[in-house]
C-alpha positions as semicolon CSV with decimal commas, in nm:
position;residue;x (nm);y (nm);z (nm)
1;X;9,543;10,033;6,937
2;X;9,283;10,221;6,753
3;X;9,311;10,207;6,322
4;X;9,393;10,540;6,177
5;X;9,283;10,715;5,855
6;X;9,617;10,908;5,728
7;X;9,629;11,067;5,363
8;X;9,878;10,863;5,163
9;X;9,969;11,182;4,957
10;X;10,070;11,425;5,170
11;X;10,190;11,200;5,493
12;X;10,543;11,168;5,480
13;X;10,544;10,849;5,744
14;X;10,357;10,617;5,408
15;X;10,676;10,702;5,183
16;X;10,890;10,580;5,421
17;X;10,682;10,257;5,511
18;X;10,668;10,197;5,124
19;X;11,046;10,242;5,094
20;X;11,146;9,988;5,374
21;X;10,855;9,722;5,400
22;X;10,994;9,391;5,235
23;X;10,589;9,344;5,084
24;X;10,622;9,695;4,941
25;X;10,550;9,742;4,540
26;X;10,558;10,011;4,303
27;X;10,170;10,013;4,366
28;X;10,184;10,104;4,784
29;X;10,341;10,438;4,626
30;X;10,309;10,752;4,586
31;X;10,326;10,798;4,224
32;X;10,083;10,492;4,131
33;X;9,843;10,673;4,379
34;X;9,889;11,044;4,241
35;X;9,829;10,887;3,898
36;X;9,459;10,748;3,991
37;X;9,404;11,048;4,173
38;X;9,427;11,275;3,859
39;X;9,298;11,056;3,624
40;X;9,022;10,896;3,783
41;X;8,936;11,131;4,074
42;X;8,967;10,818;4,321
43;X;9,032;10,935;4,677
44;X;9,318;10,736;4,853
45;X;9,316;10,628;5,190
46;X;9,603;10,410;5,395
47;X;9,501;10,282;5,779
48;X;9,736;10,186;6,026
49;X;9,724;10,097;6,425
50;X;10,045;10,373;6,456
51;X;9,982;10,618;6,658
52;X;9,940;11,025;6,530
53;X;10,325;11,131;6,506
54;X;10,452;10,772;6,521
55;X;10,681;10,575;6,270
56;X;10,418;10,363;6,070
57;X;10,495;10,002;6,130
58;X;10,212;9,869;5,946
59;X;9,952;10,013;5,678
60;X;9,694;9,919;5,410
61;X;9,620;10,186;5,161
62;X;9,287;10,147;4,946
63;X;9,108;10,412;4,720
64;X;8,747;10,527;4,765
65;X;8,565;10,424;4,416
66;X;8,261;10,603;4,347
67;X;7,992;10,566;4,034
68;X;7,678;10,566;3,977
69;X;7,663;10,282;3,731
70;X;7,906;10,034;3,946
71;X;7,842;10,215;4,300
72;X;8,059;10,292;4,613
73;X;8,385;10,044;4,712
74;X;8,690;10,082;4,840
75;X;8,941;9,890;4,650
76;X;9,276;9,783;4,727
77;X;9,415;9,880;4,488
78;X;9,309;10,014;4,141
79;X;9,378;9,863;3,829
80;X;9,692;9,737;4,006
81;X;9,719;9,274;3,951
82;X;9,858;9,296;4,341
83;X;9,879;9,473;4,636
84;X;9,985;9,373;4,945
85;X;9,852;9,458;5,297
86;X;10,188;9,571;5,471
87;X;10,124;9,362;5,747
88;X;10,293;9,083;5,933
89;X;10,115;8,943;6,231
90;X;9,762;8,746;6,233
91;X;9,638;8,963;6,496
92;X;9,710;9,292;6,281
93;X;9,504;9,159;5,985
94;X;9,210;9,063;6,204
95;X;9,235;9,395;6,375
96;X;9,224;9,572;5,998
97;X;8,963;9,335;5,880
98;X;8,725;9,452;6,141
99;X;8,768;9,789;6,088
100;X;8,695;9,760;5,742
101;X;8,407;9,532;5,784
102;X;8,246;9,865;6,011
103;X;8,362;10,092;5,773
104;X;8,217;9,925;5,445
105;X;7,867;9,867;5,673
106;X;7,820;10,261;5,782
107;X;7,933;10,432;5,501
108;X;7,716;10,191;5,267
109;X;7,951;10,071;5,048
110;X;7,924;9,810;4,795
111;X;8,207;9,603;4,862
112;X;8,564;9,598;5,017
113;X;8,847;9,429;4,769
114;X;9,182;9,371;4,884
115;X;9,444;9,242;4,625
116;X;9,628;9,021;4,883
117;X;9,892;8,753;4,721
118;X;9,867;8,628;5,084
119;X;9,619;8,769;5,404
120;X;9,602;8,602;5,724
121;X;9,306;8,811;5,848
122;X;8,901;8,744;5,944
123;X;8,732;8,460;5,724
124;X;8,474;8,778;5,701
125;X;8,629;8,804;5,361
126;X;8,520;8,577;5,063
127;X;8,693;8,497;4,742
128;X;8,656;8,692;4,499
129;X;8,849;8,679;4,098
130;X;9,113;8,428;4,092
131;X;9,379;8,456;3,887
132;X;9,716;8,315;3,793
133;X;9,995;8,547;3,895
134;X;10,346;8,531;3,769
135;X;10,666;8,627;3,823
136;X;11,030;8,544;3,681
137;X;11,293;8,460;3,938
138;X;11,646;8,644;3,785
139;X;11,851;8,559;4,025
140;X;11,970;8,281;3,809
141;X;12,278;8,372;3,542
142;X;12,146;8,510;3,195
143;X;12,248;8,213;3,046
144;X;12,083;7,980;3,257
145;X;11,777;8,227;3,239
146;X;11,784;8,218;2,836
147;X;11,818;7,818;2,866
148;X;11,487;7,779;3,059
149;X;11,305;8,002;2,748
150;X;11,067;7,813;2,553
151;X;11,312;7,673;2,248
152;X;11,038;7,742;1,973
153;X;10,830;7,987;2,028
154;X;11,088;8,222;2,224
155;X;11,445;8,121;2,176
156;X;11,394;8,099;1,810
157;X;11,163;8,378;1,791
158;X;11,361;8,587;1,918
159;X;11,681;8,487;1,744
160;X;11,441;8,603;1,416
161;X;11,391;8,903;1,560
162;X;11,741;8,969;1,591
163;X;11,799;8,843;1,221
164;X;11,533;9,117;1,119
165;X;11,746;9,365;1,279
166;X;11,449;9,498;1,482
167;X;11,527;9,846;1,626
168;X;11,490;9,942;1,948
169;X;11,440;10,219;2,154
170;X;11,358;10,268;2,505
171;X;11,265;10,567;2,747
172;X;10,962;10,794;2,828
173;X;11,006;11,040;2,546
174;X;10,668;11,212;2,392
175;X;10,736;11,006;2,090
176;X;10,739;10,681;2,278
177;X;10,458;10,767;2,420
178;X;10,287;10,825;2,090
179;X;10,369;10,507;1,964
180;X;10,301;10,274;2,261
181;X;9,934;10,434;2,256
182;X;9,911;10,397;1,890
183;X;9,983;10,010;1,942
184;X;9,778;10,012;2,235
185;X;9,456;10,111;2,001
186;X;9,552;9,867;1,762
187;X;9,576;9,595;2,028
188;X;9,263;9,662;2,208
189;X;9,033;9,662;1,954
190;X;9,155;9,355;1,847
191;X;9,092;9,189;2,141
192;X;8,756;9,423;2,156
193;X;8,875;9,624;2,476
194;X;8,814;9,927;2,583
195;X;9,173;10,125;2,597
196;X;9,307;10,289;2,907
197;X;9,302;10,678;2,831
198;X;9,618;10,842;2,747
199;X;9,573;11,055;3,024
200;X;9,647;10,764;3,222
201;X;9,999;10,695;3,060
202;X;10,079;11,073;3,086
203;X;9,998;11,082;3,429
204;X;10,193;10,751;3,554
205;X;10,498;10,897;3,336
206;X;10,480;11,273;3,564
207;X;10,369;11,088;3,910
208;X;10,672;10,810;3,862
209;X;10,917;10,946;3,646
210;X;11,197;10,735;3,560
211;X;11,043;10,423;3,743
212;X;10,835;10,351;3,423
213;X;10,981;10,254;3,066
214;X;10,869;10,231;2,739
215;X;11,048;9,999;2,511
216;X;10,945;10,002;2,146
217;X;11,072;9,750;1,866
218;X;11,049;9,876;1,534
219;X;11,125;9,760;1,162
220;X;11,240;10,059;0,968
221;X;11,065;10,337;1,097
222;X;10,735;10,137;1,167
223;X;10,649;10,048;1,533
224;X;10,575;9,683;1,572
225;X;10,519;9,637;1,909
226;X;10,559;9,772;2,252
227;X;10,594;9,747;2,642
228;X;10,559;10,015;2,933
229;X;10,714;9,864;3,206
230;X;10,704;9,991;3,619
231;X;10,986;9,916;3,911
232;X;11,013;9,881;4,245
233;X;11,380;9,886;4,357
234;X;11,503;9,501;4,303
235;X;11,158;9,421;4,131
236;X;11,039;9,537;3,771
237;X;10,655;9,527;3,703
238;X;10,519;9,436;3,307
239;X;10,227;9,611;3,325
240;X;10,118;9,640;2,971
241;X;10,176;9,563;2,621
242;X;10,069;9,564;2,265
243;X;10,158;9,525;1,892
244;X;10,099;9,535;1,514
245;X;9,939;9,206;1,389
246;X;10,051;9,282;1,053
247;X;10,430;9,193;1,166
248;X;10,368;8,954;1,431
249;X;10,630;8,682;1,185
250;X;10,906;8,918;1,308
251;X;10,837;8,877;1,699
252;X;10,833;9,162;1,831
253;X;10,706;9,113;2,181
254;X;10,955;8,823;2,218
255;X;11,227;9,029;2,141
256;X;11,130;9,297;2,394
257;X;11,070;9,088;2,685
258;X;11,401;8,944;2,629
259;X;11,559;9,335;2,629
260;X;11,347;9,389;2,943
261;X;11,525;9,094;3,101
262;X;11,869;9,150;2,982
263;X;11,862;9,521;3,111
264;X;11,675;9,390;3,447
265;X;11,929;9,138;3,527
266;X;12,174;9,389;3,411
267;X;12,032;9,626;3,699
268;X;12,073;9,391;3,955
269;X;11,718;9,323;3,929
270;X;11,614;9,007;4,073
271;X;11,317;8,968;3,941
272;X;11,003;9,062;3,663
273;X;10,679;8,999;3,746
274;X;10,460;8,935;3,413
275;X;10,135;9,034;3,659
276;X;9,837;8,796;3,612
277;X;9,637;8,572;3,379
278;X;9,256;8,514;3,373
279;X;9,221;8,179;3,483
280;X;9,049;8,073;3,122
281;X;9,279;8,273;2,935
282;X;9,484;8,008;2,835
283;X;9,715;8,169;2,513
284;X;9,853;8,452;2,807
285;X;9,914;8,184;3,015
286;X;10,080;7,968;2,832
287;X;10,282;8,278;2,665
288;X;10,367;8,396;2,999
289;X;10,497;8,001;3,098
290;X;10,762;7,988;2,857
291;X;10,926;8,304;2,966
292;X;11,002;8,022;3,250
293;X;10,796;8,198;3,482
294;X;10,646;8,025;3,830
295;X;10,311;8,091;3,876
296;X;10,056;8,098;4,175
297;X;9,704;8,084;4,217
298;X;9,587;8,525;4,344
299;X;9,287;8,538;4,484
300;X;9,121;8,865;4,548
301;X;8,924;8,869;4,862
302;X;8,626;9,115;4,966
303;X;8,330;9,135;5,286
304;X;7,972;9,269;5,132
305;X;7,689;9,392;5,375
306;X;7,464;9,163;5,168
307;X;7,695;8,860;5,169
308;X;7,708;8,832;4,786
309;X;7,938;8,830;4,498
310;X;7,967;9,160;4,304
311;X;8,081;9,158;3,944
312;X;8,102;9,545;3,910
313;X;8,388;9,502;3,700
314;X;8,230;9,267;3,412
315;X;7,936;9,508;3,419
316;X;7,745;9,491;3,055
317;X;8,069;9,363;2,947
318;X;7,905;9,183;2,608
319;X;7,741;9,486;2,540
320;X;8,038;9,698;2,568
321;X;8,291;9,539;2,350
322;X;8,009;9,540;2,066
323;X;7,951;9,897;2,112
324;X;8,348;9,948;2,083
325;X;8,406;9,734;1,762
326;X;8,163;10,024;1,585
327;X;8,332;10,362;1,777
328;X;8,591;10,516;1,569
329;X;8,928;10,570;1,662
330;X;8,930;10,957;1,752
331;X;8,640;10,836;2,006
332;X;8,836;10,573;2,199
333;X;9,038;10,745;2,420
334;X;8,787;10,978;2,560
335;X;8,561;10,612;2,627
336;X;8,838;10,513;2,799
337;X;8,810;10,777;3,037
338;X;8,469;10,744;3,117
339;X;8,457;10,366;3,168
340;X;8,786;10,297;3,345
341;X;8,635;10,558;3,632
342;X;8,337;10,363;3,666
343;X;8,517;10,022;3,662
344;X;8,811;10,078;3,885
């Protein structure tokens, strides 16, 4: 069968894919791609071998990423750690594969990226990143789950949380909102980042709706640290976090990830997936580790016309942090903006 191009946002038949495929995530849906839509004017595309009319049986969805600075791609997907092709036979991946090797050579793109935990298609594609991808099985009681914590830096930690009497609060309110970003800031020019745009935030909150959770610890009135979390019926996506480094002694982030899995389990969740880890980025992965996490080796895997690696994404990245330690703070967000479209 021939591969079709169907519109992810207004065809009905990719909802109900998303909603029954067993390889399905919060990131094959709607309301992730809405959200990149309207922030980051990326076009979304899905392809599948259905016929017009038909009940989709397979699909990949991608999103058309165009700059000037980083040029043309199609990337599945955007600033999501994973996303599976929703695809189970060799033959189907090949057939995909092909048509995307055509595709990327006549319309001149740069690259194709797919975010594949596993892909059984053409060795066309080469390796790309690699990263370390983790997930936390909850299937296991909470007690056993506590037991299999790290005993000093998150049992106890967490138990001094608890003695601090951190508060807690957790929803999508404006004021949640206001303090995750206000963390966010803090966190990412410590770590000399560039921060997502709020826009982004505000957007994922309208497009998903309840599916995404803020949880915010606080001592007093003061917001120490923070987590906006994603889900996916049985699985619940960390996507993002930050904190105050001025209160880091009263563990914060410890204390929230525990919430997140209490509440999770709680929910019949069975599991939280702590996304990925650069490979050299060894205080994530090691925080990540004693959570009692599994982890697995992601590689992300793309075809070139040209044959060779791009590294759009690390683009003047030397010269960007140093040009966002000096930007002040009412500049940030509207940075943000600008580079996230061109990174994607």
């Amino acid at each position: 069968m021939s591969i079709q191009v169907i519109n992810p946002l207004s065809d009905g038949r990719w909802d109900d894919l998303v909603a029954r495929h067993p390889k399905a995530s919060v990131f094959h849906g709607r309301g992730w791609l809405e959200a990149l839509a309207r922030t980051y004017s990326y076009t979304p595309f899905a392809l599948t071998n259905a016929p017009e009319g038909k009940e989709l049986t397979n699909g990949v969805v991608l999103c058309r990423v165009s700059s000037w600075i980083t040029g043309t791609r199609a990337v599945s997907l955007p600033f999501a750690d994973h996303c599976e092709p929703l695809i189970e036979d060799a033959a189907s991946c090949a057939e995909f594969t092909d048509w995307l090797r055509a595709e990327c050579d006549r319309q001149h793109w740069k690259y194709v990226e797919l975010r594949a935990l596993s892909w059984h298609g053409s060795a066309e594609l080469q390796n790309g990143s690699s990263y370390w991808f983790h997930r936390l099985d909850l299937t296991h009681s909470l007690e056993q789950i506590f037991q299999g914590l790290h005993k000093d830096s998150i049992q106890r930690r967490i138990r001094r949380a608890e003695r601090e009497r951190l508060c807690y609060e957790r929803g999508c309110s404006p004021q949640l909102m206001e303090e995750f970003y206000r963390l966010l800031l803090k966190t990412r020019r410590r770590h000399q980042m560039i921060p997502q745009p709020i826009a982004w935030f505000r957007n994922l909150i309208e497009c998903l709706g309840d599916r995404v959770q803020i949880r915010v610890a606080r001592t007093g009135n003061i917001p120490v640290a923070a987590i906006l979390t994603l889900q996916h019926r049985t699985s619940v996506v960390y996507k993002y976090g930050c904190s105050d480094e001025r209160y880091h002694h009263l563990a914060g982030m410890p204390f929230l990830f525990w919430r997140l899995i209490e509440e999770s389990k709680a929910a019949r969740a069975e599991n939280v997936d702590f996304g990925r880890s650069d490979l050299d980025n060894k205080g994530l992965v090691t925080f990540k580790d004693r959570f009692g996490t599994s982890k697995r080796l992601l590689k992300y895997l793309r075809y070139s016309p040209t044959g060779k690696r791009d590294t759009a994404s690390n683009w003047g990245l030397s010269g960007i942090r140093r040009l966002f330690s000096i930007l002040p703070d009412a500049v940030l967000p509207s940075a943000g903006k600008i580079l996230y479209r061109h990174i994607g």
